[in-house]
C-alpha positions in Angstrom: -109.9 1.4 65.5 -110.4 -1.5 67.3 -110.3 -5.1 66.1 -113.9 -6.7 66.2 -113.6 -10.0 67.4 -117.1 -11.7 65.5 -117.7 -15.5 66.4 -116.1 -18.3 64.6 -119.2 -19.6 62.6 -120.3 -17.5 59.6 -123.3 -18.1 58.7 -123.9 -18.9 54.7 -127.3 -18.9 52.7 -127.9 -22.2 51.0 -128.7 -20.2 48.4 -125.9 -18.4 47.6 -124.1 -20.3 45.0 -120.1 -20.8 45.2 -117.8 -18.3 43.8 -116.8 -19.5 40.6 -112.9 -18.2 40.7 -112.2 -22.5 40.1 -114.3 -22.2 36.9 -113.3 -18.9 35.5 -109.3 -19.8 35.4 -108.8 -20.4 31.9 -105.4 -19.3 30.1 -106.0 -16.6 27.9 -106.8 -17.2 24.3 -104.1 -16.1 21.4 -104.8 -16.0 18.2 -107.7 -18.1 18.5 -111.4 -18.3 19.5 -111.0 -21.4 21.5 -110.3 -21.3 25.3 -108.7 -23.9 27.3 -110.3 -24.2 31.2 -108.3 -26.2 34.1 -105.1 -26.0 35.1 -102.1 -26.6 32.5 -100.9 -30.3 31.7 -97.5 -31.4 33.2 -96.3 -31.3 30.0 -96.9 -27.4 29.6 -95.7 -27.0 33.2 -92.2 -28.9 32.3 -91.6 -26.7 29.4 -91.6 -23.1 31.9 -87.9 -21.8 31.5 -86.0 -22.4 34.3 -86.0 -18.6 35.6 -82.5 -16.5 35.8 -81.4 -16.1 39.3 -82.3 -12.4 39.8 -85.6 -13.4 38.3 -89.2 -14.4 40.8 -90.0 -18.2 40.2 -92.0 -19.1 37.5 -95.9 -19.1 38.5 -97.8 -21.6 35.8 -101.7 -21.8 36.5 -102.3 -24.8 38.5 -99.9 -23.2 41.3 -101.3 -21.4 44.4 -99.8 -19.0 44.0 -101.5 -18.3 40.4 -104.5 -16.5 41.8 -107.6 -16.1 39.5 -110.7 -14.1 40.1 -114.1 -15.1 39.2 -115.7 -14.1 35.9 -119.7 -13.9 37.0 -120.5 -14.0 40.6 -123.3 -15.6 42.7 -124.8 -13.5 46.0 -127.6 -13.6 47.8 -129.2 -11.7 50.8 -131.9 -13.1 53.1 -134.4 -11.0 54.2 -136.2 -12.2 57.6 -140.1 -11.2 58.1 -143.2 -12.8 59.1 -145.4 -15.1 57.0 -147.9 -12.1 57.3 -145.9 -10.1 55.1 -145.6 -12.4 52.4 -148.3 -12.9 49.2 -150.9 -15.6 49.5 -150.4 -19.0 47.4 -153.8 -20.0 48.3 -157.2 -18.5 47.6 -158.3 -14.9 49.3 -158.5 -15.8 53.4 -156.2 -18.6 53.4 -153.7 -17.0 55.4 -151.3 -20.8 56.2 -150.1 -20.7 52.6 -147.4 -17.9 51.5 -144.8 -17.4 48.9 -142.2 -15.4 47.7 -142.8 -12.4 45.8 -142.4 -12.5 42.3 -140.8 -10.2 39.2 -143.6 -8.1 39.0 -144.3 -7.3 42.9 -140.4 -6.8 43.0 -140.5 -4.7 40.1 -143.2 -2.2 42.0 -141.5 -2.6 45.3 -139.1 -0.2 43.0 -141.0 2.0 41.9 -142.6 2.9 45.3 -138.7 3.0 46.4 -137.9 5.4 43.5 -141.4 7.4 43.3 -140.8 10.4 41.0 -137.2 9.1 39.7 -138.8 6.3 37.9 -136.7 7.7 34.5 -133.7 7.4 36.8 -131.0 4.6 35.1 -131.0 2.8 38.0 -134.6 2.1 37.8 -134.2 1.1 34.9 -131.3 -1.2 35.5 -132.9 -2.3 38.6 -135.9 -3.8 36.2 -133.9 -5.2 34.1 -131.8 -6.6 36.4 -135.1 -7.8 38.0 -136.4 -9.3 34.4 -133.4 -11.9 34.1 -133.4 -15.0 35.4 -130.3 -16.5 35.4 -130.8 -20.1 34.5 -132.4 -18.9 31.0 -130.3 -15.5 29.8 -128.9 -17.2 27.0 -127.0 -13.3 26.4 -125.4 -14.1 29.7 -122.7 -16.7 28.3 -119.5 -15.0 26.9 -118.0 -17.2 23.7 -116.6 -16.3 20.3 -113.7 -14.2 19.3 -112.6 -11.6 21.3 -114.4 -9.2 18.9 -117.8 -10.7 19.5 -117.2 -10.8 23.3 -116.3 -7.1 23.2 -119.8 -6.8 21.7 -121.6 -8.7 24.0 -120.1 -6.8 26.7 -120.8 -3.7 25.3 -124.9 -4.0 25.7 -126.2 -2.1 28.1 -126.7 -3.7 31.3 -124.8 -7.0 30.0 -122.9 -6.9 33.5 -126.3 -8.2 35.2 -127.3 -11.7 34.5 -130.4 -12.1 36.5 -132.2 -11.6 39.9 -133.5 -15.6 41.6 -135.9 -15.2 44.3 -137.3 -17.8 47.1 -138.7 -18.9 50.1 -137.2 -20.4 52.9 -137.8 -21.5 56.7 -135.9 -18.8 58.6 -134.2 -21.7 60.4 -132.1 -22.9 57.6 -130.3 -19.2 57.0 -130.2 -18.2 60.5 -128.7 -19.8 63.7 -131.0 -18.9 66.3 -127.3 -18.1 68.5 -126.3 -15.8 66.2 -129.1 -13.2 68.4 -126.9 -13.2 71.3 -123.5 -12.2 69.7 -123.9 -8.4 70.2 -121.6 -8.4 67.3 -123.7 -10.0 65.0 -126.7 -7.8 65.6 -125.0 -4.5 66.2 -126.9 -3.5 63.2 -130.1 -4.2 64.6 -132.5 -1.6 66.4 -133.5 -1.7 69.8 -136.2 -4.1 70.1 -135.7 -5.5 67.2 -134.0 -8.7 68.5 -136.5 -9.1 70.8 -139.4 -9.5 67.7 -137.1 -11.7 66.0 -139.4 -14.6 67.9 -142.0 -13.7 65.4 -140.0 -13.9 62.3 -140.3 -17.2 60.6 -139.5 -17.0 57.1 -136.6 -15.8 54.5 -137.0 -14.5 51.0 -133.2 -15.1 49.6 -132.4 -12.4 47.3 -129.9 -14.0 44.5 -128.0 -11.8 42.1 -125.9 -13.2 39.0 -123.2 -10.4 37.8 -120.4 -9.7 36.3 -117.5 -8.0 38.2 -117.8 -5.0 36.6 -118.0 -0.5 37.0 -117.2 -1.2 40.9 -119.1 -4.4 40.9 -122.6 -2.4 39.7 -124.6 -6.1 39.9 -123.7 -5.9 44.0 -124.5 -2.2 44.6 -128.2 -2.8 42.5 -128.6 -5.6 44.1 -128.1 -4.3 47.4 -130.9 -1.1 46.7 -133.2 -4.1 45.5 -133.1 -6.1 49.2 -133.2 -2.6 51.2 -136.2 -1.1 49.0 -137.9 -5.1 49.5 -136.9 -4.7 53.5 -137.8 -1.5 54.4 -141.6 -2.7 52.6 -141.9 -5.5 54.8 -140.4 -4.0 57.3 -137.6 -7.1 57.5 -134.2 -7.7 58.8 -131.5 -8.6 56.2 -129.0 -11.3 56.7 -125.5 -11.2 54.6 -124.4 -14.4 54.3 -120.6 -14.3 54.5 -119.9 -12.6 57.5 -123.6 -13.5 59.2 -124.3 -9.9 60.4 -127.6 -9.0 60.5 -129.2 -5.6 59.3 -131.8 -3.4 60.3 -132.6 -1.5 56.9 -131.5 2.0 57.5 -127.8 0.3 59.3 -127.7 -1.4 55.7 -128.5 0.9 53.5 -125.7 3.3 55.4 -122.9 0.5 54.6 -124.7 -0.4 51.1 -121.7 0.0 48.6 -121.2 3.0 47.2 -118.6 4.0 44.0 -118.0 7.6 44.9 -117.0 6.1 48.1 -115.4 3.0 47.4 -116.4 1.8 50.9 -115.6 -1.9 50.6 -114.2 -2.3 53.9 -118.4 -1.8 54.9 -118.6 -4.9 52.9 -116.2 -6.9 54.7 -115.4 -8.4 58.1 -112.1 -9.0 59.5 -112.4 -12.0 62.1 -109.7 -13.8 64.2 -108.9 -17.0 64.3 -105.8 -18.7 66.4 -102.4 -19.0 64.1 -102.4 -22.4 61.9 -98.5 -23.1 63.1 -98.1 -20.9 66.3 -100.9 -21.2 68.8 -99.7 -17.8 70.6 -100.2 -15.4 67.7 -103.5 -14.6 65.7 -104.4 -14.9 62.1 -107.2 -12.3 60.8 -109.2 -13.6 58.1 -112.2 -11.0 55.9 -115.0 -12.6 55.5 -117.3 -11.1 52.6 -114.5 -10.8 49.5 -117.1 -13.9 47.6 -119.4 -10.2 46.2 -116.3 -8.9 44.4 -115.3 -12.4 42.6 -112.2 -12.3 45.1 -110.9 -15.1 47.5 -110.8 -13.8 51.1 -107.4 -12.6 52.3 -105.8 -14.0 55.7 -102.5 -12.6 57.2 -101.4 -14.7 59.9 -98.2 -14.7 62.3 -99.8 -11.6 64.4 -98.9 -10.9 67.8 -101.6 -10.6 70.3 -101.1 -7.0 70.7 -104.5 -4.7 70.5 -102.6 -2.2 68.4 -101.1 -4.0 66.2 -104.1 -6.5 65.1 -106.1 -3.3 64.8 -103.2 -2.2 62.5 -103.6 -5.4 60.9 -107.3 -5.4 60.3 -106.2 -1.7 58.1 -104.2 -3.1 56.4 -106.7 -6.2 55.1 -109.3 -3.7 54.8 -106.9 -1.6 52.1 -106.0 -4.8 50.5 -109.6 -5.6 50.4 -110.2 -2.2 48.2 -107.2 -2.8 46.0 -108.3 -6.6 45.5 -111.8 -5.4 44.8 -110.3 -3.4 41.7 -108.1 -6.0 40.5 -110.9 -8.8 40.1 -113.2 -6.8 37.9 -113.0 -8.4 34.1 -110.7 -7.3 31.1 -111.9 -5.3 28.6 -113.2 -8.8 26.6 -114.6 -10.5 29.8 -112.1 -12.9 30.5 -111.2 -13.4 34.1 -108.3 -11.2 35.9 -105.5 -13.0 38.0 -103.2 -11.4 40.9 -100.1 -9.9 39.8 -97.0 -11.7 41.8 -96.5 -8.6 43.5 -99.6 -6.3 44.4 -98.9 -2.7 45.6 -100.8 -1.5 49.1 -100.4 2.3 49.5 -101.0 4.0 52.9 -103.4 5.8 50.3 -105.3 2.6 50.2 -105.8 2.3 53.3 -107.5 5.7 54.2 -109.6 5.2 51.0 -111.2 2.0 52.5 -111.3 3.9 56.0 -112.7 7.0 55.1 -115.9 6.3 55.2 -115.7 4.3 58.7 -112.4 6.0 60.5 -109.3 7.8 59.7 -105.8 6.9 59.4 -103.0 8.6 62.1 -100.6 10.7 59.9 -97.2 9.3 60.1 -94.0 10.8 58.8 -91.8 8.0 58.9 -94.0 5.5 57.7 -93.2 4.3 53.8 -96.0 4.8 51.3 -96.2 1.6 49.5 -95.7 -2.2 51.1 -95.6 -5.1 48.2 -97.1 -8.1 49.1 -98.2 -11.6 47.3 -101.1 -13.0 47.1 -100.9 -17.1 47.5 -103.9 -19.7 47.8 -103.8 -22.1 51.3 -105.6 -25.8 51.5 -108.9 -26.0 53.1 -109.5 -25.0 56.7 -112.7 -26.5 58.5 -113.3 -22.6 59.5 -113.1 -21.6 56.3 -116.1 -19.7 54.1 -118.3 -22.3 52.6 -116.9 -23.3 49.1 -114.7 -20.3 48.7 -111.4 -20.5 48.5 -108.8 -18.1 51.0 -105.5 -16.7 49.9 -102.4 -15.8 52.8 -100.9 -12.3 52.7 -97.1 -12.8 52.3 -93.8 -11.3 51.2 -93.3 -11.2 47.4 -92.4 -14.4 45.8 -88.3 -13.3 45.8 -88.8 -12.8 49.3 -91.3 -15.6 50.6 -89.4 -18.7 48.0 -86.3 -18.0 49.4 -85.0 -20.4 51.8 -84.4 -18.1 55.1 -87.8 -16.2 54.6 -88.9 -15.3 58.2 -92.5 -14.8 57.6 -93.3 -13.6 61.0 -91.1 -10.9 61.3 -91.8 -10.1 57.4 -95.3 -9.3 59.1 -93.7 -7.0 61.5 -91.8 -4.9 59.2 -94.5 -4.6 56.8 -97.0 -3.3 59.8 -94.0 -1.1 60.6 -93.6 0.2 57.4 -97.6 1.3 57.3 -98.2 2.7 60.3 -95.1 3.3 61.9 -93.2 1.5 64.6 -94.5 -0.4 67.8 -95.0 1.6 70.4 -93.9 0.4 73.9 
């Protein structure tokens, strides 16, 4: 499978609102109702046991390499059409004023999608989902004991806090450039670029959810933006990798649980090495919809095999990821093990519904990696945050760590040994 090399500027919706992975790291509560958010004091972090020598190094919250996923997540899809398929503001005639659709258009833009499965769950989730808006679902804040915030999270639909809707020049969501990167619009019909000319408007598409069953509040809100699309006959714009959709490409890559296709979701993109200009780093853009920080392994070679190997293997961690961000039980927000387990299993999982994996019998099953957050990069996803791929902390804290060839052997170890 080859390595898809998109352009270096993602494109992001100014209305999708930033992961909230900063906000949601709080230290679990005891034996009390209270929480406490932010990173520990210095004084908590100078009372961490010195750790025994065959121990891994103590990880207290405000480190990198303490990873926490978001509790509720912000995402948002732009749909591009004319002004001609967009309600009226104004009087009957007055075709210069537009809006945005509201609840109740977007509410019978499902029915007609579901005509004759209206008593369907989803529908009914999909209206619900619809109903909220965020800013106002009071229901939508966990607090009180852990027994109350079992309860709350045991409502139906309590996973989806509310659909935003609104109107925006097409200009400020899409860079007009973005039409001539053939990877970009790969998911566009023929002839569809070409009207692109015409289309001058964007109705951004904003779901609030929890990370929870597979991330339900993505996969609904997904159906909602093709069903609204494929009425207006628009072209749909994700924001963190800026690809752009025609509706049946989308709906094919919509995200799916009995498939658990999240490498659809993603995109893996290279950028040169931070500290070796002659090797790669990949980097997935599209992580933000599962409450995750993207993943980045760096240190590659330049070798077509083995980044295409290497955009696997991001694509399996990607799934695993995926399943370790959803919430606990009582809603509080997950963190990273120091040592997360990538099968070969994995891997195929994420791939089978895009491409196969090459049997191998000398390839190991399992590779253990650590997950640990990096500064600020200017081509880093707008207000998210990006965590490097390395060696588990025994391995990457020691002193003679050789994270390049720690790369190598964990490639190796996948998918089998370079071939000459």
């Amino acid at each position: 499978m080859r390595v898809r090399w998109l352009g270096l500027v993602v494109l992001v919706v100014a209305a999708c609102g930033p992961n909230e992975a900063r906000t949601a790291a709080r230290s679990r509560p005891q034996a009390t109702a209270s929480t406490t958010s932010g990173p520990a004091s210095a004084e908590t972090d100078a009372k961490q046991p010195t750790p025994a020598a065959d121990q891994p190094p103590s990880r207290p919250e405000n480190s990198p390499d303490h990873v926490v996923f978001a509790d509720r997540v912000h995402y948002a899809y732009a749909v591009l059409l004319p002004s001609a398929a967009l309600p009226r503001a104004g009087a009957v005639g007055d075709g210069a004023n537009r809006r945005s659709p509201s609840r109740a258009e977007l509410r019978r833009t499902v029915d007609r999608a579901f005509r004759g499965r209206r008593n369907e769950p989803e529908v009914g989730a999909l209206h619900q989902f619809i109903a909220r808006d965020p800013a106002g679902y009071a229901a939508g804040r966990l607090t009180g004991t852990e027994a109350q915030r079992r309860a709350i999270l045991a409502r139906p639909g309590s996973d989806l806090l509310g659909i935003s809707i609104r109107l925006v020049p097409r200009a400020s969501v899409l860079d007009v450039a973005a039409l001539d990167d053939p990877v970009l619009t790969r998911g566009l019909g023929r002839g569809t670029v070409e009207r692109m000319a015409a289309i001058d408007h964007a109705v951004v598409i904003r779901g609030e959810y929890r990370p929870q069953g597979f991330v339900r509040g993505l996969r609904l809100l997904q159906t909602l933006v093709a069903a609204y699309a494929r009425q207006v006959d628009g072209v749909i714009l994700d924001p963190d990798t800026g690809e752009l959709w025609a509706v049946d490409s989308f709906t094919s890559r919509q995200l799916r649980a009995r498939d658990r296709n999240v490498a659809d979701q993603i995109a893996v993109v290279p950028f040169p090495d931070l500290d070796d200009a002659s090797r790669v780093r990949l980097c997935t853009r599209g992580m933000r919809r599962f409450g995750a920080p993207d993943l980045e392994l760096d240190a590659l070679p330049v070798e077509p095999r083995r980044l295409a190997q290497a955009t696997d293997l991001l694509r399996g961690l990607a799934l695993v990821v995926a399943g370790l961000a959803e919430l606990d039980a009582a809603g509080y927000a997950s963190s990273a093990p120091d040592e997360v387990a990538l099968t070969r299993r994995d891997i195929a999982e994420s791939l089978a519904a895009s491409g196969t994996m090459s049997p191998c019998a000398t390839c190991q099953e399992t590779v253990a990696v650590h997950l640990v957050e990096r500064s600020r990069h200017p081509t880093d996803p707008v207000d998210h945050p990006v965590v490097r791929v390395v060696a588990p902390l025994s391995q990457s804290r020691a002193p003679a760590y050789d994270h390049p060839a720690w790369v190598q052997r964990a490639i190796e170890r996948l998918f089998g040994p370079a071939v000459p």
